[in-house]
C-alpha positions as CSV (number, residue, x, y, z in Angstrom):
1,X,-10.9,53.2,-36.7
2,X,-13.4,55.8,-35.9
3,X,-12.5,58.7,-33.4
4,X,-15.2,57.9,-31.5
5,X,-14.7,54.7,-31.1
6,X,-13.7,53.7,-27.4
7,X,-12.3,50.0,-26.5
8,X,-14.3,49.0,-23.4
9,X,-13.3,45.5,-23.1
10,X,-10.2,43.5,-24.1
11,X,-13.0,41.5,-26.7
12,X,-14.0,44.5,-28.0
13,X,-13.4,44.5,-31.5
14,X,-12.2,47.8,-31.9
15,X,-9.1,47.1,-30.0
16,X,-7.8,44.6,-32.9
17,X,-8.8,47.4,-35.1
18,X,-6.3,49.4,-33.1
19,X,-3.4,46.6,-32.9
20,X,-3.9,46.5,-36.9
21,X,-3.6,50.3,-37.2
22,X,-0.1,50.0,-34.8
23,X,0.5,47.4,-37.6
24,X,0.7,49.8,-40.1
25,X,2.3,52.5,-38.3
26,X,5.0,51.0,-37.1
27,X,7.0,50.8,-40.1
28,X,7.5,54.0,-39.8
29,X,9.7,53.3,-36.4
30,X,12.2,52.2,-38.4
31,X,14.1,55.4,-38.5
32,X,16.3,56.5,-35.8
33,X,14.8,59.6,-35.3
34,X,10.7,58.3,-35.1
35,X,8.9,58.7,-32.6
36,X,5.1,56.8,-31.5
37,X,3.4,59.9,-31.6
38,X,0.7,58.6,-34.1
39,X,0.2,55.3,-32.0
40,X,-0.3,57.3,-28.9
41,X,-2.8,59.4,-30.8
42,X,-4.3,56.8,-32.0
43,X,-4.4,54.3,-28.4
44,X,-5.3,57.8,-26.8
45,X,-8.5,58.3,-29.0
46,X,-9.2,54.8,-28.4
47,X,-9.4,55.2,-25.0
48,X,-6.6,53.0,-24.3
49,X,-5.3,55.3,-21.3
50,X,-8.8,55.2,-19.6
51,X,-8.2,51.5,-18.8
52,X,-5.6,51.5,-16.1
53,X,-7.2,54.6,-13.7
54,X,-10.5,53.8,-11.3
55,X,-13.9,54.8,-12.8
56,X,-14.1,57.5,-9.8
57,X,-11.3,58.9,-11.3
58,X,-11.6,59.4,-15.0
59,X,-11.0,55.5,-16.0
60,X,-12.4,52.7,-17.1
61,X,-11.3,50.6,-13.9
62,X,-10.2,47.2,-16.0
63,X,-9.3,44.1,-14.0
64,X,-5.6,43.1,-14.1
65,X,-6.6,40.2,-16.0
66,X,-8.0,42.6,-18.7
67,X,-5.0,45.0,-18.5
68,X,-2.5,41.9,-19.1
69,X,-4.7,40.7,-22.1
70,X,-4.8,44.4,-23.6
71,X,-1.1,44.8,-23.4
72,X,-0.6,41.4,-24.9
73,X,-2.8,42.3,-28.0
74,X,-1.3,45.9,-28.2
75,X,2.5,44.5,-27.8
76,X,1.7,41.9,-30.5
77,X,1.7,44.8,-33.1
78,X,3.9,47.2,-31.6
79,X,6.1,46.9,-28.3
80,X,7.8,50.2,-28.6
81,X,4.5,52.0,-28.0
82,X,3.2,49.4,-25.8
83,X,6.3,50.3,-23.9
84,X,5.9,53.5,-23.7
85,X,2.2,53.3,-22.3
86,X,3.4,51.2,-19.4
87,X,6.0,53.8,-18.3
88,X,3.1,56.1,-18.7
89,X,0.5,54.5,-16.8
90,X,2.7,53.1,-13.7
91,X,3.3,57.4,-13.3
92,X,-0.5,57.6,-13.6
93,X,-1.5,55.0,-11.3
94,X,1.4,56.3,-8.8
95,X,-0.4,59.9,-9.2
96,X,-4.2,58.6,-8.3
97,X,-3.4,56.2,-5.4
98,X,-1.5,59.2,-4.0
């Protein structure tokens, strides 16, 4: 998947681009000692952490029935960094409703 490329909608077909990229990274989680820093990259240049903040803050401002269907796809191919984005937004979203 290109850089450049940034998932706007949960049909957008760059986001099952992404889910197959997790695909292939997560063998690599196998090992005790991995960590989901290439998934995060790659979710992050994706745009993936735009979805769950306002659009007058930064975000893309996706409907809760968008979020759940993004997180179903993403999961599908790899909970561990699913996971990690949900601790990561619920901080976020805390943050900017403060």
């Amino acid at each position: 998947m290109a850089q450049s490329t940034r998932i706007t909608s949960p049909d957008a077909t760059a986001l099952y681009e992404l889910a197959q990229r997790l695909r292939e990274l997560s063998s690599a989680l196998h090992d005790d000692n991995a960590w989901v820093d290439q998934q995060l990259q790659a979710c992050g240049d994706a745009g993936v952490f735009e979805w769950f903040l306002p659009k007058e803050q930064g975000g893309q401002g996706w409907s809760d029935a968008d979020l759940i269907r993004g997180y179903l796809t993403l999961s599908a191919t790899c909970l561990t960094t699913t996971f990690v984005i949900t601790q990561r937004t619920g901080a976020c979203q805390r943050i900017a409703s403060s």
